[in-house]
C-alpha positions in Angstrom: 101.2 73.6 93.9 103.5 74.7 96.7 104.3 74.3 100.2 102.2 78.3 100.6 99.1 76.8 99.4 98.3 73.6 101.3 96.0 75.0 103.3 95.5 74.6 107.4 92.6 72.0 106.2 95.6 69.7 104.1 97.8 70.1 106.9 95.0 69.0 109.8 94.1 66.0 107.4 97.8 64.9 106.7 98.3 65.2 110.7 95.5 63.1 111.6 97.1 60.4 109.0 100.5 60.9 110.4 98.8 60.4 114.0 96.7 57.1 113.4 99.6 55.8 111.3 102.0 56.2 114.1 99.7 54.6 116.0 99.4 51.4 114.1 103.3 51.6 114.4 103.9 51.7 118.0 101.0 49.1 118.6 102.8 46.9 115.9 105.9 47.3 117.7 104.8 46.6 121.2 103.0 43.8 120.1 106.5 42.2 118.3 108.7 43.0 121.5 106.0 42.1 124.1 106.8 45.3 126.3 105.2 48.4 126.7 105.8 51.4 124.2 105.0 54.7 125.2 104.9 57.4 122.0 104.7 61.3 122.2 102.0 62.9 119.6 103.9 62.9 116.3 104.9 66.2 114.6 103.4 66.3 111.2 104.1 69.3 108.4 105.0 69.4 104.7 108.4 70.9 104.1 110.6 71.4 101.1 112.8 68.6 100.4 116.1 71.3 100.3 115.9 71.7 104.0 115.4 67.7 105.2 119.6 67.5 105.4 119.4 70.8 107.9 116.7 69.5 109.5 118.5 65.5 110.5 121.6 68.0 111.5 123.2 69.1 108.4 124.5 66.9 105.3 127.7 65.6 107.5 125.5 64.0 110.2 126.0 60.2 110.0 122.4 58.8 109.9 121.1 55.0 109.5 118.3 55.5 106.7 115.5 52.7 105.6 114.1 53.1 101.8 111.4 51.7 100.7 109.7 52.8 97.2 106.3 52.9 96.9 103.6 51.9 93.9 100.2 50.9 92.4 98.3 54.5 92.3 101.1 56.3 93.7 104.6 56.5 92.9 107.6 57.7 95.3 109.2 57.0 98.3 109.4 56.6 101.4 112.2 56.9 104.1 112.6 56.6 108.0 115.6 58.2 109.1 117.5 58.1 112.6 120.2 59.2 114.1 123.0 56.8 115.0 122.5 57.2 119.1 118.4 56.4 118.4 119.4 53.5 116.1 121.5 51.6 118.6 118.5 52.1 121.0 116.0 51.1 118.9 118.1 48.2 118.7 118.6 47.1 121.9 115.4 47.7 122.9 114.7 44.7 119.8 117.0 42.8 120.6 116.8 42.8 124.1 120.7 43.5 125.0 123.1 46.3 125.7 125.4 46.8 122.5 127.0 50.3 121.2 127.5 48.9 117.5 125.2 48.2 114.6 125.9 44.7 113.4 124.4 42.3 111.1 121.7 41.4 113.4 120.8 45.0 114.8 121.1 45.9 110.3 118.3 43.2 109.9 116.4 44.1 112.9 115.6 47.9 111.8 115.0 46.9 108.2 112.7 44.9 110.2 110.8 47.9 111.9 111.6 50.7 109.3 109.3 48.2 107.2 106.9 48.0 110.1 106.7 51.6 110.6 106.3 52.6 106.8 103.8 49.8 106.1 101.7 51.5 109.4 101.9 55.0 107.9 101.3 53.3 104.0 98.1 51.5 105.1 96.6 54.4 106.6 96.8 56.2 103.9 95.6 54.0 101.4 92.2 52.8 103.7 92.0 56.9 103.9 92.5 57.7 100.3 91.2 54.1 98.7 94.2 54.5 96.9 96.0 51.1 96.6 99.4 51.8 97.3 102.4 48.9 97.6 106.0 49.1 99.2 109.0 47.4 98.4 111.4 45.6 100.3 112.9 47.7 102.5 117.2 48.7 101.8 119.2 50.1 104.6 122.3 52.3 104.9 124.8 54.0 107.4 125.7 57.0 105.8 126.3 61.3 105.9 122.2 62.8 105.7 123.2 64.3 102.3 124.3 60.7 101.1 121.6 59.3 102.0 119.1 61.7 100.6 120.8 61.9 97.3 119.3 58.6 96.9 115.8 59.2 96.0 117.2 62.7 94.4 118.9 60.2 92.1 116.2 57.9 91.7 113.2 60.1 91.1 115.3 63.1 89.4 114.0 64.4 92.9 110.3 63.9 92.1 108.9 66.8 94.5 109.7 69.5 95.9 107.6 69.0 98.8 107.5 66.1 101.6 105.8 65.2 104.0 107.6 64.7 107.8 106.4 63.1 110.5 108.8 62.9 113.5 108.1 59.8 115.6 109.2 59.9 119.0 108.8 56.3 121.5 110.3 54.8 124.3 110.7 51.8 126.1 112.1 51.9 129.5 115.4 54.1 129.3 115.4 53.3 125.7 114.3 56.7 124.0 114.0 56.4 120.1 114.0 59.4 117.6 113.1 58.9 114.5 112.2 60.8 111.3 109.6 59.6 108.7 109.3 61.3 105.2 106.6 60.8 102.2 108.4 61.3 99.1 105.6 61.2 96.6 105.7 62.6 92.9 103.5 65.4 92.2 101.1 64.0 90.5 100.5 61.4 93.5 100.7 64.3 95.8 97.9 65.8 94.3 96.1 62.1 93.7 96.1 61.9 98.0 95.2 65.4 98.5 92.1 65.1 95.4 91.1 61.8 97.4 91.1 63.3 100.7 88.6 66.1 99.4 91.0 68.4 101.0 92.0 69.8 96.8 
């Protein structure tokens, strides 16, 4: 299985997915700040994993990046990348202050929603699929985009070729957030979602 032969039907099916699970996210935020978050339609595709560094700017770019592995029926990854201007916003916006540096607090408060938004995106896809599908404890790090991805490449013996993206744009206010989402899944999970989606 490639990225040439997931159809326009996968693609619609993993948007709509990416769409509710950003959803749940946004409502999840805006119901732990108490304000009002406003979110653009997300951009959802399947794209190979070689090109995610030139996509977050090239391998140099210093990113903030939130892991969190995934398991029960499928097995992978799962990681919400931003970029270092959209992290200190996000934070601000959390913490309620004006701050141009990613301290202890602002670390804990974006493992905080980089859990939130994961779990969003996870849960939809499981009460989709009726796959049961668990996430770890999310680990954070500041680091160059090709550091950061090496991770999973390390951990999985890069696992897929394929991921799935799903940009996520908000904002709250002049705070404006954008982040990156990616599904790391092996194959054989990839092909387990896409089987129980009726869409293989």
């Amino acid at each position: 299985m490639d990225v040439d032969n997931l159809n326009c039907v996968m693609i619609d099916v993993l948007k709509e997915i990416g769409n509710i699970g950003s959803g749940n996210a946004v409502t999840a935020l805006a119901s732990m700040l108490a304000k009002r978050i406003d979110m653009k339609v997300p951009k959802v595709r399947i794209m190979e994993f070689n090109d995610v560094a030139e996509m977050l700017g090239g391998e140099e770019k210093l990113v903030v990046g939130i892991y969190l592995n995934l398991g029960s029926d499928i097995e992978g990854n799962i990681m919400f990348i931003l970029d270092l201007n959209s992290a200190l916003n996000l934070t601000n916006m959390l913490l309620s202050r004006e701050d141009n540096e990613l301290d202890d607090i602002a670390m804990s408060a974006l493992s905080e929603v980089g859990n939130i938004l994961a779990s969003s995106y996870v849960n939809s896809l499981s009460s989709l699929t009726d796959l049961k599908i668990t996430v770890s404890v999310p680990s954070l790090a500041v680091d160059m985009a090709g550091a950061i991805l090496s991770v999973p490449a390390i951990q999985f013996g890069l696992i897929a070729d394929q991921v799935l993206f799903i940009e996520t744009i908000f904002e709250e206010g002049e705070n404006f957030v954008h982040g990156n989402l990616f599904l790391l899944p092996d194959m054989d999970s990839f092909e387990k979602i896409l089987s129980s989606l009726g869409v293989l």
